[in-house]
VOGU-3710 file (C-alpha; in Angstrom, 3 decimals, decimal comma):
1> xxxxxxxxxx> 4,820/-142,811/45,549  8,872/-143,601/45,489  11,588/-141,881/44,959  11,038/-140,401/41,134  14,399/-141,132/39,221  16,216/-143,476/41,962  17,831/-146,875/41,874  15,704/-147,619/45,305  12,827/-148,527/43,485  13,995/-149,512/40,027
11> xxxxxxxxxx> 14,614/-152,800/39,093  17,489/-152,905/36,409  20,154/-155,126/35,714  23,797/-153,507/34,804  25,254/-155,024/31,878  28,807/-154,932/33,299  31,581/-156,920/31,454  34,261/-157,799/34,118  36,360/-160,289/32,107  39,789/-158,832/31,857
21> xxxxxxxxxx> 40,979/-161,090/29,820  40,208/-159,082/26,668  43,248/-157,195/25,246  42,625/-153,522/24,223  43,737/-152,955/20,531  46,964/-151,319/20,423  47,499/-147,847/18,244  48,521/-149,625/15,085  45,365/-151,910/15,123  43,447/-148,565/15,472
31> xxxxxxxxxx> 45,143/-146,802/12,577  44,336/-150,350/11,033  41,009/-150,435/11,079  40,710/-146,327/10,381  42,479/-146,976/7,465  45,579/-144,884/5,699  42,736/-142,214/4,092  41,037/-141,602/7,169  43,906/-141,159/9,439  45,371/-138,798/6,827
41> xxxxxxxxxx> 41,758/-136,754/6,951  41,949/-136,576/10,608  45,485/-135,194/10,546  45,083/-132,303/7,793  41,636/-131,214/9,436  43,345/-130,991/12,962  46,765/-129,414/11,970  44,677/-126,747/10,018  42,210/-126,504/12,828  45,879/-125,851/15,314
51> xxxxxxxxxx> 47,288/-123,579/13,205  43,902/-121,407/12,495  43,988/-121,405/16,401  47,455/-120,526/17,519  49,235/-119,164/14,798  52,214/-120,925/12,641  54,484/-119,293/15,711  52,614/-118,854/18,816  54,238/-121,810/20,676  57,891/-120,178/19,728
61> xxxxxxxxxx> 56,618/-117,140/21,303  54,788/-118,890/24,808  58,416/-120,631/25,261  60,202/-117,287/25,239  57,223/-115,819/27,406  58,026/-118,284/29,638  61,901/-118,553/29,649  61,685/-114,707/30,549  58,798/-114,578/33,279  60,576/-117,339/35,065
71> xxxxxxxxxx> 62,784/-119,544/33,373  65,575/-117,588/33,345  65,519/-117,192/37,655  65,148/-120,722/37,887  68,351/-121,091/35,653  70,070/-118,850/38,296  68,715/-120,273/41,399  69,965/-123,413/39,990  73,592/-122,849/40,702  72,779/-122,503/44,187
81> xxxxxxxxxx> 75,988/-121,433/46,141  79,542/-121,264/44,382  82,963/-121,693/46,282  86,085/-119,753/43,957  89,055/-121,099/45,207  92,480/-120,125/43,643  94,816/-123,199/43,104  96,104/-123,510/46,986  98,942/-126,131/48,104  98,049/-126,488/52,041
91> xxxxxxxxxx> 101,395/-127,575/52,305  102,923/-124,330/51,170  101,437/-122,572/53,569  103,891/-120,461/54,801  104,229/-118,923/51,708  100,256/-118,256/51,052  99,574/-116,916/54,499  96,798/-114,981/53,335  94,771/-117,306/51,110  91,235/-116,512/50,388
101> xxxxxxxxxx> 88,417/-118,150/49,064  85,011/-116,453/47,805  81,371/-117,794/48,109  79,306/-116,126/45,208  75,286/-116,461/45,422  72,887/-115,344/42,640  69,569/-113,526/43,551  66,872/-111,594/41,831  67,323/-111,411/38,186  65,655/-108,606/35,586
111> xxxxxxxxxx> 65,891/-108,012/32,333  64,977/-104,865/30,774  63,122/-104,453/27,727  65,098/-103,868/24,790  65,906/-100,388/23,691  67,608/-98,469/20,935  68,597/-94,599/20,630  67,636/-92,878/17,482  68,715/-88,682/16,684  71,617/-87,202/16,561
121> xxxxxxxxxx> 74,143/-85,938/19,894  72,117/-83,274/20,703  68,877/-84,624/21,311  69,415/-88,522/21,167  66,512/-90,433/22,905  66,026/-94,028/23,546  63,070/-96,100/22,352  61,538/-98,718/23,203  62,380/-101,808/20,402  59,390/-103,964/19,293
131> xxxxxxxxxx> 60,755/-107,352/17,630  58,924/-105,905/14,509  61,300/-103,057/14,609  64,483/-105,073/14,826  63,833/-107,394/12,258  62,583/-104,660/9,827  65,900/-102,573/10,408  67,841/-105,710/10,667  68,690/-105,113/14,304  69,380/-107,559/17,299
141> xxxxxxxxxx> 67,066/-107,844/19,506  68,437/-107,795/23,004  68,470/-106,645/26,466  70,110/-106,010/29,367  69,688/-108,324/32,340  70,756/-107,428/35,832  71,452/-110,009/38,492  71,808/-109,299/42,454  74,410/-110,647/43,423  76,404/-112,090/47,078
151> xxxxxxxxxx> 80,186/-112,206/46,630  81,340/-113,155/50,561  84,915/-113,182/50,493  87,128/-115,411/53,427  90,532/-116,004/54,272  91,642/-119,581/54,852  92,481/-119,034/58,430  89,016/-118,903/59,485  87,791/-121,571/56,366  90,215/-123,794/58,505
161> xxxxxxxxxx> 88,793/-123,106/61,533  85,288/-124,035/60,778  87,026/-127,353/59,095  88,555/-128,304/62,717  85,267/-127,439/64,700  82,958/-129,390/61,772  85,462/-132,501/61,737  85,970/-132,542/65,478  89,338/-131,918/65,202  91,765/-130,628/67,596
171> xx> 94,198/-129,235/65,043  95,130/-130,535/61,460
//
């Protein structure tokens, strides 16, 4: 006996087609040959099929899911590092002797759930807000966010320094 169920000891021939020459239809010969009802069929059954799925909303509501989980870091760690430098006329610098520069980096950032107080001075309390709530009372629906951040403060004397040493200079 063989091998039950393998090409070893089956003879078949695979109808292959290798001519290349053939152009595949392109998406208007398709929607051709479905024809204008059809197409329209397929594209009422599938949009009520999406929305019976997901919701009229739902992708509104993933994008701000996302923009919040991480979208909003990534914004931050886009700026990478910033150099604030005050207008500064090296030539003038006997008058400036103390110019300074600042390199500001962004780190972690959070952003707390939105919140809103309700009773009077005595025994206010805050609450947590549900976007339900603010659109009901015609609120605004926001946060606060709170970023880390690096604030590294120089004096031109040493930026100048570094400048010499990095461009192999002797003095400027």
């Amino acid at each position: 006996m063989g091998h039950v169920g393998s090409s070893k000891d089956a003879n078949f021939e695979m109808d292959i087609d290798l001519n290349d020459d053939e152009e595949e239809p392109s998406n208007a010969e398709i929607l051709n040959e479905l024809g204008e009802d059809m197409v329209k069929y397929f594209c009422k059954k599938a949009s009520i099929l999406f929305f019976n799925e997901y919701g009229l909303i739902s992708h509104q509501i993933n994008s701000y899911n996302q923009f919040i989980t991480s979208g909003l870091q990534n914004a931050f760690n886009s700026f990478g590092d910033l150099t604030v430098t005050p207008g500064f006329d090296p030539s003038k610098k006997g008058e400036n002797e103390h110019y300074r520069y600042a390199t500001v980096k962004f780190g972690n950032v959070t952003l707390d759930r939105p919140m809103f107080w309700c009773g009077d001075q005595g025994n206010a309390q805050e609450l947590k807000m549900l976007p339900r709530h603010a659109r009901l009372q015609r609120m605004t629906y926001a946060s606060k966010i709170k970023i880390d951040v690096q604030v590294q403060v120089r004096n031109f004397e040493s930026f100048l320094k570094v400048f010499i040493f990095l461009c192999g200079l002797t003095t400027l």
